[in-house]
DODRENPA-254615 format. One record per residue: residue number from 1; x, y, z of N, C-alpha, C, O in turn; residue in three letters. Coordinates in nm, 4 decimals. Last residue first. Layout:
BEGIN
pt resi NUM; nu X; nv Y; nw Z; cau X; cav Y; caw Z; cu X; cv Y; cw Z; ou X; ov Y; ow Z; resn ALA
...
This chain:
BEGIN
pt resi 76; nu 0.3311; nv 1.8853; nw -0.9141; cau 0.3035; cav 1.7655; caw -0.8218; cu 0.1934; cv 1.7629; cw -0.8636; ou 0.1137; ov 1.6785; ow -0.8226; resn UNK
pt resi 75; nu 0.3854; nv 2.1819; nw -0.9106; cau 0.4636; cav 2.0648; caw -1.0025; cu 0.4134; cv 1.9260; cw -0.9917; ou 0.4624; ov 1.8461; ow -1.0714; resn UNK
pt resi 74; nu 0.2120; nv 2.3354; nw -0.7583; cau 0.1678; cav 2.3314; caw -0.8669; cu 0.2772; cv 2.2105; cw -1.0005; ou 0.2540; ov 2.1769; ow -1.1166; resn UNK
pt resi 73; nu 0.4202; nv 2.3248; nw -0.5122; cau 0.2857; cav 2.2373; caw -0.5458; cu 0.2238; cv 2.2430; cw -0.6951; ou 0.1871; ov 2.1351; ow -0.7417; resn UNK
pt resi 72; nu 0.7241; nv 2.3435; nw -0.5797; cau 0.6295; cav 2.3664; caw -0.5770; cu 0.5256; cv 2.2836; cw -0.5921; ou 0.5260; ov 2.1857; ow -0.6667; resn UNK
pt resi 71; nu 0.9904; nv 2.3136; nw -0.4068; cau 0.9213; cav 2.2069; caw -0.4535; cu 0.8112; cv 2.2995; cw -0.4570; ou 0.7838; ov 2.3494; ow -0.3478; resn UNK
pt resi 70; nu 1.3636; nv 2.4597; nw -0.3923; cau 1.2272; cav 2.4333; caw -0.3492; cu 1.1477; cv 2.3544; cw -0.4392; ou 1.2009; ov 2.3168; ow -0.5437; resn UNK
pt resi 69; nu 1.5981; nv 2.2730; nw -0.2508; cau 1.5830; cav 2.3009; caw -0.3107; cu 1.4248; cv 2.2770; cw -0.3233; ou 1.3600; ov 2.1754; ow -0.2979; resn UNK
pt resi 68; nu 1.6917; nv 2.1755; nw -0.0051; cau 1.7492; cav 2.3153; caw 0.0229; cu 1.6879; cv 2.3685; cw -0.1384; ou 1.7142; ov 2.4848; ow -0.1690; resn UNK
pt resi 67; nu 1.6207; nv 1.9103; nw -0.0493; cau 1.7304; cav 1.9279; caw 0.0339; cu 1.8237; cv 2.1012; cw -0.0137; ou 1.9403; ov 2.1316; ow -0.0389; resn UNK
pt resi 66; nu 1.3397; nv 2.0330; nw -0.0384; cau 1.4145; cav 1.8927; caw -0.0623; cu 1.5270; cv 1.9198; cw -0.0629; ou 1.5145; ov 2.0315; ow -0.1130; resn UNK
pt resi 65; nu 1.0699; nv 2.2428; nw 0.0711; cau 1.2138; cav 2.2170; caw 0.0272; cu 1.2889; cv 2.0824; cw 0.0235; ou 1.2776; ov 2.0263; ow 0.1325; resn UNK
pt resi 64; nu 0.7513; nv 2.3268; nw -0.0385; cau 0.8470; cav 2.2888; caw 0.0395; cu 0.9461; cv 2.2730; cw -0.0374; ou 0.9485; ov 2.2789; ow -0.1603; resn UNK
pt resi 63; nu 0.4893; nv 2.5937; nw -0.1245; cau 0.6394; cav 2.5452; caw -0.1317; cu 0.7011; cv 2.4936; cw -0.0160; ou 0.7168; ov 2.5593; ow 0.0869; resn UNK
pt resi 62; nu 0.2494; nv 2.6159; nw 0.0013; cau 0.2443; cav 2.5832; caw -0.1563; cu 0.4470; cv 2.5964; cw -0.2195; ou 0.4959; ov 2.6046; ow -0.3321; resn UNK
pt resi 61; nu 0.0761; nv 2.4711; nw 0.2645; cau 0.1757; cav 2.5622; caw 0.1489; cu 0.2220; cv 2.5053; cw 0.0465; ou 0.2337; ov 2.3884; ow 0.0097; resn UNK
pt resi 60; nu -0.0777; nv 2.3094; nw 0.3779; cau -0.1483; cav 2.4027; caw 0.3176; cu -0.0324; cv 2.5144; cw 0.2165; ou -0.0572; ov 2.6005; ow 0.1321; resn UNK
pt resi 59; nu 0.0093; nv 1.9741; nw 0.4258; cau 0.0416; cav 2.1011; caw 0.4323; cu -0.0407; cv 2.1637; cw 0.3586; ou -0.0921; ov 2.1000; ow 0.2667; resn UNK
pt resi 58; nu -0.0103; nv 1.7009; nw 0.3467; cau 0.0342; cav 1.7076; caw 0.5049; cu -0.0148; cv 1.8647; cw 0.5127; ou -0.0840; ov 1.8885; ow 0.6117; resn UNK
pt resi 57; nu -0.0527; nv 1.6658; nw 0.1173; cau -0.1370; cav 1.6434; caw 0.1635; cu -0.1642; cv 1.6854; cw 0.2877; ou -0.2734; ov 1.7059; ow 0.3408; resn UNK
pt resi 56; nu 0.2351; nv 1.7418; nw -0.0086; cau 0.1617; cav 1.8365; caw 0.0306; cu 0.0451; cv 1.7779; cw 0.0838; ou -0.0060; ov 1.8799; ow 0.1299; resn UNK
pt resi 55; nu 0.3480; nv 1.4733; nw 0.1107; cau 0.3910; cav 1.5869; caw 0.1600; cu 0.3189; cv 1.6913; cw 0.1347; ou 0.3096; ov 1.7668; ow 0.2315; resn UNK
pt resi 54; nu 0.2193; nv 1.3209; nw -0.1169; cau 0.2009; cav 1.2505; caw 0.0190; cu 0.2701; cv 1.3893; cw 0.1136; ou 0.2086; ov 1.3917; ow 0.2202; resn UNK
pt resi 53; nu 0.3400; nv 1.4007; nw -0.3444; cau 0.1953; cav 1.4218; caw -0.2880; cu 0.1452; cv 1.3912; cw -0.1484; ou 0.0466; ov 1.4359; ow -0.0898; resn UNK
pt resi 52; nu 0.6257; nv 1.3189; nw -0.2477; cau 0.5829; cav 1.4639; caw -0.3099; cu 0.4311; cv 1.4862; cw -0.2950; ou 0.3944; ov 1.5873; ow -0.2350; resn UNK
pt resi 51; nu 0.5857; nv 1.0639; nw -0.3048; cau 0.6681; cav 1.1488; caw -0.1214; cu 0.6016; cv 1.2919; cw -0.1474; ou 0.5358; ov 1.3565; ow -0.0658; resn UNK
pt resi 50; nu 0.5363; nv 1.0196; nw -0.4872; cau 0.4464; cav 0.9510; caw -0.4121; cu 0.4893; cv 1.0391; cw -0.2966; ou 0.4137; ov 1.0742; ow -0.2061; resn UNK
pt resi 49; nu 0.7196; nv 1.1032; nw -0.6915; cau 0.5802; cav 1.1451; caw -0.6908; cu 0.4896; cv 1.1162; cw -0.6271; ou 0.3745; ov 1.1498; ow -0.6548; resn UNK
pt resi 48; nu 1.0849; nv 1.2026; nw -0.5618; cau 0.9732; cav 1.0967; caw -0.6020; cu 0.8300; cv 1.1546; cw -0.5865; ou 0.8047; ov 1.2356; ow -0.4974; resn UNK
pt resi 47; nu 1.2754; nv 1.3974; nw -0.6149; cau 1.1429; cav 1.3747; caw -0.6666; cu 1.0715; cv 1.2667; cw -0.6807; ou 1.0074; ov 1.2326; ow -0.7801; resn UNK
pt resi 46; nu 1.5269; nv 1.2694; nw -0.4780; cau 1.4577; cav 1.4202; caw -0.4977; cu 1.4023; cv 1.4156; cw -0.5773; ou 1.4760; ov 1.4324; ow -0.6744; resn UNK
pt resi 45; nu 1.7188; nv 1.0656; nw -0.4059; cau 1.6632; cav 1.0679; caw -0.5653; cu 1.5923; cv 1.1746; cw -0.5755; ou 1.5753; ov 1.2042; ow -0.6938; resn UNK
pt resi 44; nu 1.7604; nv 1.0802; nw -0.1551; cau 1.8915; cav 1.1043; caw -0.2966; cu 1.8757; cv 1.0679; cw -0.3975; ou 1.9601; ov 1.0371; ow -0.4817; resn UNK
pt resi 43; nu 1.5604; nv 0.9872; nw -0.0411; cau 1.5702; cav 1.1361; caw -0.0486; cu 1.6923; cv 1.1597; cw -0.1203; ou 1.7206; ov 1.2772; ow -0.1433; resn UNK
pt resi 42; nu 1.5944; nv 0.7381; nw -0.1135; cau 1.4831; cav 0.7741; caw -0.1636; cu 1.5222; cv 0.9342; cw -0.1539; ou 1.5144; ov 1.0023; ow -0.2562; resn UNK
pt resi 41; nu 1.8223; nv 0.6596; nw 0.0677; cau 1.7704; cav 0.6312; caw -0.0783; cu 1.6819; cv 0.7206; cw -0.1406; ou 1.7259; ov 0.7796; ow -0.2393; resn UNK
pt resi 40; nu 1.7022; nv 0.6849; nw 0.3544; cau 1.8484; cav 0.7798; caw 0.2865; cu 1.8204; cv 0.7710; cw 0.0785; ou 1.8066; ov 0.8614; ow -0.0038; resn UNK
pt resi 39; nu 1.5174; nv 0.5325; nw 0.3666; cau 1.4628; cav 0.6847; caw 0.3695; cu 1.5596; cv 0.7340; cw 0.2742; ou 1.5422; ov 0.7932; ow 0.1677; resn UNK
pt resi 38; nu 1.6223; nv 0.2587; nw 0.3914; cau 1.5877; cav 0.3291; caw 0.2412; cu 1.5525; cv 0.4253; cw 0.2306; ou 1.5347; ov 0.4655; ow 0.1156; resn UNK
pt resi 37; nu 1.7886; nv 0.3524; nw 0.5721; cau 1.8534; cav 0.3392; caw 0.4951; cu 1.7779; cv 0.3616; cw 0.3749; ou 1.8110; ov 0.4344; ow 0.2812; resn UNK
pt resi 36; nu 1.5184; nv 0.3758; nw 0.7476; cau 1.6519; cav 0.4730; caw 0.7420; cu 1.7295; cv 0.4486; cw 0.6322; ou 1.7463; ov 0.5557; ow 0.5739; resn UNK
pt resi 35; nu 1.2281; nv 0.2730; nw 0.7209; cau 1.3517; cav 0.1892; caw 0.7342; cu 1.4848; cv 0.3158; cw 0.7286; ou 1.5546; ov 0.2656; ow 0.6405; resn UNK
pt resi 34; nu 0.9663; nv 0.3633; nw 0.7103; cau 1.0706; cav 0.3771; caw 0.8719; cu 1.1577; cv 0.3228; cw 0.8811; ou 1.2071; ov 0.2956; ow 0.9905; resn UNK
pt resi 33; nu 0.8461; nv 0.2954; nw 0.4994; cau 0.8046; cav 0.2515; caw 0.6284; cu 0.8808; cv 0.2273; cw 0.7428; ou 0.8818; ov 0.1402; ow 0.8298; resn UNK
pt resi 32; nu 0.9207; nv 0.4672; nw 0.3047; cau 1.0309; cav 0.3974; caw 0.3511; cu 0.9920; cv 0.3074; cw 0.4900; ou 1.0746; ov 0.2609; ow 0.5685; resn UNK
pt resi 31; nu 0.6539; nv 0.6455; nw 0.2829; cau 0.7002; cav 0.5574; caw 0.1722; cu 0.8409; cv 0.4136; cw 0.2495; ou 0.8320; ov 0.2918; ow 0.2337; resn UNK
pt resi 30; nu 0.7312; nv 0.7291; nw 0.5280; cau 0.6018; cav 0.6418; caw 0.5447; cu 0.6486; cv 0.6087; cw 0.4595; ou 0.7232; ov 0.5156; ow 0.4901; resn UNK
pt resi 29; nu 0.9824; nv 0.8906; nw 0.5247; cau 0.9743; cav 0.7994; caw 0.6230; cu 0.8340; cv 0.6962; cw 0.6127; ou 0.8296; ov 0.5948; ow 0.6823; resn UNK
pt resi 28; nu 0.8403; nv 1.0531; nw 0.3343; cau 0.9573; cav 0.9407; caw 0.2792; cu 0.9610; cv 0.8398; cw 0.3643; ou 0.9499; ov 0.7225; ow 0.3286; resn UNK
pt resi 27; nu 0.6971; nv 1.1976; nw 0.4594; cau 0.6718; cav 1.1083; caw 0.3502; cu 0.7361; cv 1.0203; cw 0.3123; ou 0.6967; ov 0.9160; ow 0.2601; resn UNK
pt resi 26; nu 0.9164; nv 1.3144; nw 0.6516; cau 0.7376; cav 1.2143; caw 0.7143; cu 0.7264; cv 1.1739; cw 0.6129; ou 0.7468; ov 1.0537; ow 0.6295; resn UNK
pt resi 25; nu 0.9986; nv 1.4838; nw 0.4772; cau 1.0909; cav 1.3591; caw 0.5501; cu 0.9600; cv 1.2699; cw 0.6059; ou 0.9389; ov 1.1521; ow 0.5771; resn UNK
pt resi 24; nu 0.7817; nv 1.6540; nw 0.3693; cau 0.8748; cav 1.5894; caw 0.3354; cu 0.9076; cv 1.4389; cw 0.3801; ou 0.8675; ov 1.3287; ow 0.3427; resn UNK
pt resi 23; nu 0.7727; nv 1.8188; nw 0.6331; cau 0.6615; cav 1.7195; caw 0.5458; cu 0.7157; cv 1.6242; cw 0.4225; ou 0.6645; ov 1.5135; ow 0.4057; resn UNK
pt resi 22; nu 0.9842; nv 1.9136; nw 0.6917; cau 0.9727; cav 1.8119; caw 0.7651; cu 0.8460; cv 1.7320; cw 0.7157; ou 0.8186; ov 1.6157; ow 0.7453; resn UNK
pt resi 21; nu 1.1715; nv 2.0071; nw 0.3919; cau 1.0519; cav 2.0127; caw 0.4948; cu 0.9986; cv 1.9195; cw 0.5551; ou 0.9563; ov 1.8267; ow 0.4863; resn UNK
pt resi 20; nu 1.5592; nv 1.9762; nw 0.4303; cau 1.4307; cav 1.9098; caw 0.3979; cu 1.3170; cv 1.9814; cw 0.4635; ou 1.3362; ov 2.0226; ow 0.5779; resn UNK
pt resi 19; nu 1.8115; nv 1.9325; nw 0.5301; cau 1.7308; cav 2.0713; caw 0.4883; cu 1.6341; cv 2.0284; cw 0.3985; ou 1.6459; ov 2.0579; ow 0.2796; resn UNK
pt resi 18; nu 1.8868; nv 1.7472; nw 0.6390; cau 1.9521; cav 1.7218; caw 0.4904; cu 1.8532; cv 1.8849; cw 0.4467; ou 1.8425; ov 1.9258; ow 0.3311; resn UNK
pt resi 17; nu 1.8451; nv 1.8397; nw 0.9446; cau 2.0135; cav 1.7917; caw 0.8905; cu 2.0141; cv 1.7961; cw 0.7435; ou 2.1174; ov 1.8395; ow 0.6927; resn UNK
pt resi 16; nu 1.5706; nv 1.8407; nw 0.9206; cau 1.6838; cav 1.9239; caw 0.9564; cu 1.8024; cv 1.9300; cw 0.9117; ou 1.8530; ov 2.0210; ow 0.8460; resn UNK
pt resi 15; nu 1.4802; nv 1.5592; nw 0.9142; cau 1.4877; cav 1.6422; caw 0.8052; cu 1.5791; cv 1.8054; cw 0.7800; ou 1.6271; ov 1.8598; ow 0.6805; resn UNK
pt resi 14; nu 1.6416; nv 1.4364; nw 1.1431; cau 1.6860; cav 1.4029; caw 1.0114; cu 1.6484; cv 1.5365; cw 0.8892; ou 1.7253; ov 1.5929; ow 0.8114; resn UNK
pt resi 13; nu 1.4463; nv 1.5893; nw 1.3162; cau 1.5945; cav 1.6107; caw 1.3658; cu 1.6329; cv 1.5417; cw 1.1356; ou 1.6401; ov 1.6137; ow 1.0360; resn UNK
pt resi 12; nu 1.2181; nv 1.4570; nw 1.2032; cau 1.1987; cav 1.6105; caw 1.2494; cu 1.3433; cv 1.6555; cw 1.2143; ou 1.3715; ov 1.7311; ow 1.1214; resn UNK
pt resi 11; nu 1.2729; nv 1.1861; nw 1.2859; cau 1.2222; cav 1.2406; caw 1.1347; cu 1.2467; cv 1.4254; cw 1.1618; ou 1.3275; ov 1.4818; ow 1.0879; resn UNK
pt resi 10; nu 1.2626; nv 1.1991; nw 1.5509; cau 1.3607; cav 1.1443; caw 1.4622; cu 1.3595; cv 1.2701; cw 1.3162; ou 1.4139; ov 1.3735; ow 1.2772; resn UNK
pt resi 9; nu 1.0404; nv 1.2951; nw 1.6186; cau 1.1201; cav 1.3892; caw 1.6543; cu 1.2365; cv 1.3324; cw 1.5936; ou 1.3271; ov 1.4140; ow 1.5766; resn UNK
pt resi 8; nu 0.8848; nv 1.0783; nw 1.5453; cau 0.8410; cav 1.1956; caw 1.5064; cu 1.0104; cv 1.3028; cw 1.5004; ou 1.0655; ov 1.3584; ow 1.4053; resn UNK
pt resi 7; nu 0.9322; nv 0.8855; nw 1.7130; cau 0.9363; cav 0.8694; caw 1.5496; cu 0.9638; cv 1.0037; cw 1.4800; ou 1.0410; ov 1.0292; ow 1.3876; resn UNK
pt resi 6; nu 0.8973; nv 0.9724; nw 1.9704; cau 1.0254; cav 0.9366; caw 1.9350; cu 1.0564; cv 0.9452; cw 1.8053; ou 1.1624; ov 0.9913; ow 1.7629; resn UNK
pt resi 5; nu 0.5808; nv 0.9632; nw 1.9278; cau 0.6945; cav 1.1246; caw 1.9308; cu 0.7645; cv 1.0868; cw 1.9119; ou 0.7891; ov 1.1224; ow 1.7966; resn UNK
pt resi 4; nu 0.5309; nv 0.7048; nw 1.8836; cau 0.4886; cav 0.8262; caw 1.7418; cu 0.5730; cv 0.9658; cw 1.7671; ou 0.6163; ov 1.0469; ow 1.6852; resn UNK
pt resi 3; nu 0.8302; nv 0.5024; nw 2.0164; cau 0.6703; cav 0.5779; caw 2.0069; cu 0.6351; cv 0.6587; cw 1.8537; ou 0.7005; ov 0.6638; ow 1.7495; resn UNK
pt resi 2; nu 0.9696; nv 0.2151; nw 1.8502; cau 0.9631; cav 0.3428; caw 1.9116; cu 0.8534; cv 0.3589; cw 1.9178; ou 0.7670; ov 0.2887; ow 1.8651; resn UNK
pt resi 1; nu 1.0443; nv -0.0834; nw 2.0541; cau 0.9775; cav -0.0227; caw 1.9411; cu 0.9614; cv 0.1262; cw 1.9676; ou 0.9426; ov 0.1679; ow 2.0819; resn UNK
C-alpha cells in the first residue's frame, strides 16, 4: 500500500506531466480515490465542480491551471 509521500509525490510528478496545479491533481486523485485510470477520466473532462472546489480549498490563489489552461476562482 502506498504511503501519504509516495501518494503525494505520485500526484505531484502526474500533475506535472498534464500541466496541471498540483491542487488540482490532489482533487481529482481524492474525487478518483486514487484510482489512475479514473483520475485520467476525470482530468479529460476539465471542469468538474467538485475537483474545482475541492482545489481551491487547498489554496489561497486565485488561479490554477488544468492542463495549461487557467481556472479562476471567481468561476467556481
Amino acid at each position: 500500500m502506498a504511503t501519504q509521500q509516495s501518494k503525494a509525490h505520485r500526484v505531484g510528478e502526474w500533475a506535472s506531466l498534464r500541466r496541471t496545479s498540483p491542487e488540482i491533481a490532489e482533487a481529482i486523485f481524492e474525487v478518483a480515490e486514487y484510482d489512475e485510470k479514473l483520475a485520467e477520466q476525470i482530468w479529460e473532462q476539465q471542469g468538474s465542480d467538485e475537483v474545482l472546489a475541492r482545489a481551491f480549498s487547498k489554496t489561497t490563489e486565485d488561479e490554477l491551471t488544468w492542463d495549461n489552461k487557467v481556472v479562476e476562482r471567481k468561476n467556481v
